[in-house]
C-alpha positions as CSV (number, residue, x, y, z in Angstrom):
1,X,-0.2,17.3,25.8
2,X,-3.0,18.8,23.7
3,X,-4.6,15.7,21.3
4,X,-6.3,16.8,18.3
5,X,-8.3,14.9,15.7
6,X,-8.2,15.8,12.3
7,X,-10.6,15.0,9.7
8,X,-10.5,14.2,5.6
9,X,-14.0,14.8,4.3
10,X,-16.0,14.4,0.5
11,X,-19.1,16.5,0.7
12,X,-21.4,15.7,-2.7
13,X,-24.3,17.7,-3.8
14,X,-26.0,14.0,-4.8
15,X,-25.0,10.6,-6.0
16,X,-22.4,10.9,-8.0
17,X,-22.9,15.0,-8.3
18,X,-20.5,17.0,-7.8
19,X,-17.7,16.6,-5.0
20,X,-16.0,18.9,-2.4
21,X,-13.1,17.3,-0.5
22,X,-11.7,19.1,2.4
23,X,-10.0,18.7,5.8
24,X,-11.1,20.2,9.5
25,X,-10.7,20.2,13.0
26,X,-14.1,19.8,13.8
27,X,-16.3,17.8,11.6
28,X,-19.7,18.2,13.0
29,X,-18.7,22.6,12.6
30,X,-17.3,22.9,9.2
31,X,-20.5,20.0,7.6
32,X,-23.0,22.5,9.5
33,X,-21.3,25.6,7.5
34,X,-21.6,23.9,4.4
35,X,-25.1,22.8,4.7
36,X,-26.4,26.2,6.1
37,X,-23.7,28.0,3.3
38,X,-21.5,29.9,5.6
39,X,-19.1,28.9,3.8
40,X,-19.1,31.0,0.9
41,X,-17.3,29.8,-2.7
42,X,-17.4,26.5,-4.2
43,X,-19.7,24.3,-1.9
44,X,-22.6,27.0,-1.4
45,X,-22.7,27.0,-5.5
46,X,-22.3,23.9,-6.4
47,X,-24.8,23.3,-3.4
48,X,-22.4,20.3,-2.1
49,X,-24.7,19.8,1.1
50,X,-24.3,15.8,1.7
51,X,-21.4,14.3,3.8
52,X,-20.7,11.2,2.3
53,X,-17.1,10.3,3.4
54,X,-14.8,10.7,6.2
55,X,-11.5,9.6,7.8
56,X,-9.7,10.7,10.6
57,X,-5.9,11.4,11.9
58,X,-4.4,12.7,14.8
59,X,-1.6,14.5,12.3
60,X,-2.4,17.6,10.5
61,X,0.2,16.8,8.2
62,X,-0.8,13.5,7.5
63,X,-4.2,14.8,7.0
64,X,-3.3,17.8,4.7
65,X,-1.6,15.7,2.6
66,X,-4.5,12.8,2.5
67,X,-6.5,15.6,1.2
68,X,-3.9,16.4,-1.4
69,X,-3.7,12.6,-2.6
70,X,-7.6,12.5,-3.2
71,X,-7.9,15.8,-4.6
72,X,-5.4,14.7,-7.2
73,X,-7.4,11.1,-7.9
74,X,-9.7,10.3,-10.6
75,X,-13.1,10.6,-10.5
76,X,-13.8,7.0,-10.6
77,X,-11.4,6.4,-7.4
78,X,-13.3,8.7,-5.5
79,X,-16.3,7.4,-6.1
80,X,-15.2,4.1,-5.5
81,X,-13.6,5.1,-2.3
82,X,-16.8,6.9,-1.2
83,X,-19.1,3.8,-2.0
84,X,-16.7,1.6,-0.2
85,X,-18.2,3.2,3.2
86,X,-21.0,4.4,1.9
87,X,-22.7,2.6,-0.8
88,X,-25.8,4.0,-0.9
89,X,-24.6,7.9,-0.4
90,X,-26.2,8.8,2.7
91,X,-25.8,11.9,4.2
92,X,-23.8,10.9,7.2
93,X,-23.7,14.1,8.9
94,X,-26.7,12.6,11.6
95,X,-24.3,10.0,12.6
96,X,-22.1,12.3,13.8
97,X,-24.5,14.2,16.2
């Protein structure tokens, strides 16, 4: 049986700048696209650079639809669910490698 890992991200161009939330495969992949802006659109403009939550699954669906809950949250809840990990806003893309 093939395991995956699935992962809900918020990528923020500062403290409480703008936000990007997203889900991948591969974590450490997709956060290097957005910080070197292979990913054209949204995240290269708004120069969302900083990953300052995660949360993982082993069910795409379950992920997908995570992503769909906190893209449908107020502002304030995101902010309050990102400083609940992270309460200073580090980039925590170097924990990861």
């Amino acid at each position: 049986m093939n395991h995956k890992t699935y992962y809900v991200y918020i990528m923020a161009s500062r403290r409480n700048g703008t936000l990007y939330i997203g889900v991948t495969n591969d974590l450490i992949r997709r956060v290097y696209e957005h910080k070197n802006n292979g990913v054209e659109g949204f995240t290269e403009t708004y120069r969302v650079h900083k990953l300052v939550y995660w949360e993982q699954s082993d069910n795409i669906e379950s992920a997908l639809q995570r992503e769909k809950q906190l893209k449908k949250w107020n502002r304030q809840w995101k902010i309050a669910l990102i400083e609940k990990q992270n309460s200073n806003w580090q980039d925590m893309y170097e924990q990861l490698l």
